[in-house]
C-alpha positions, -999 to +999 in steps of 0.1 A: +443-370-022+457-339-005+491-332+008+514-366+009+523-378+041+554-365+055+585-391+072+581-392+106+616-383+115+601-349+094+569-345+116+564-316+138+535-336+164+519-310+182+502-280+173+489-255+197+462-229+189+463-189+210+439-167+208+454-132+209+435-097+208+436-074+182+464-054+202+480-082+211+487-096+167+495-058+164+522-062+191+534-088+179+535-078+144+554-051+151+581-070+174+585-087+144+586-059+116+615-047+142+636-076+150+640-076+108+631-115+113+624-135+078+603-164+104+566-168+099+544-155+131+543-190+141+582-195+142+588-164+158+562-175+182+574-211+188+608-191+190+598-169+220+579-193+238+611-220+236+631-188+248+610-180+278+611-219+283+649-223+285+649-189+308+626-207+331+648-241+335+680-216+343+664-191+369+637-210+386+604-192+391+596-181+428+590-207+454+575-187+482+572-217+505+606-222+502+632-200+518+659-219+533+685-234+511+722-235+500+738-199+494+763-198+465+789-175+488+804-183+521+777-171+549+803-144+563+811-131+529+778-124+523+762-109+556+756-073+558+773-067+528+755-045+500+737-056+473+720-043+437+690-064+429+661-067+406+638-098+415+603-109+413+591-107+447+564-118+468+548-089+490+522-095+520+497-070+505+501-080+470+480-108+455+511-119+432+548-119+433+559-083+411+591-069+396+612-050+423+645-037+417+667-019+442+698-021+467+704-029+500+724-047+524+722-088+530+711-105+562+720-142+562+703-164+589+716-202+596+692-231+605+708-268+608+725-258+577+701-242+555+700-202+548+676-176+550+684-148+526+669-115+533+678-077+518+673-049+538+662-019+518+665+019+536+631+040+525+646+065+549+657+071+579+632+059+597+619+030+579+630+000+565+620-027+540+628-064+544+628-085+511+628-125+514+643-145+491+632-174+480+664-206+481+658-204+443+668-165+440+694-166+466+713-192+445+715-165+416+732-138+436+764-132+421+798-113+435+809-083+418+840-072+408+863-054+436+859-016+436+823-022+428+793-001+443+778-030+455+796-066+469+767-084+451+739-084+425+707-098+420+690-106+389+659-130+391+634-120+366 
């Protein structure tokens, strides 16, 4: 009685239930009604959440603890050079890390072979910001093309 039973090599396995506010099924109907998508809610769901998944195994999320590692330039290439960046950052007086976007230049510390990647950002004359990058952000930093405003660019989101 009921629906026959599907072949296994057919079976979905898991389902997962979310509870969304009444703003939050309007959002995401209307994400939806734009994107002109034929999916179901629940593919276009499964879809975004298997997006965000496969964004998160390329650009690793923030490891404050972790801020010495491998750079993916040369040391001298990359020191005091300037830089264009938006990153999720970790800030002393904030509770969690938060978007920051920006420029500045790079500082680039050695210790028995690992780096320590920090952008200094001018607020003006008189004052200055330091950013510290986790090993997983530095990694991401990429050169840009000669004649460039900036040397290098950031973007860890």
């Amino acid at each position: 009685m009921g629906r026959p039973k599907l072949p296994k090599y057919l079976f979905r396995g898991i389902q997962i239930g979310v509870r969304l506010t009444p703003k939050q099924n309007e959002q995401i109907d209307a994400a939806i009604s734009k994107s002109g998508s034929i999916r179901s809610k629940a593919e276009w769901i499964r879809d975004a959440a298997l997006e965000k998944a496969v964004e998160w195994e390329i650009k690793p999320p923030v490891e404050t603890n972790l801020l010495w590692g491998e750079l993916p330039y040369p040391a001298d290439e990359m020191h005091r050079q300037t830089i264009k960046f938006k990153a999720v950052i970790k800030w002393s007086h904030l509770d969690k890390p938060a978007p920051t976007s920006g420029t500045g230049k790079l500082s680039i510390q050695e210790q028995n072979g690992l780096f320590h990647v920090q952008i200094i950002c001018r607020m003006s004359e008189k004052e200055e910001k330091v950013i510290d990058l986790a090993s997983a952000q530095a990694k991401l930093i990429k050169r840009l093309p000669e004649g460039s405003e900036y040397a290098f660019s950031l973007l860890a989101m």
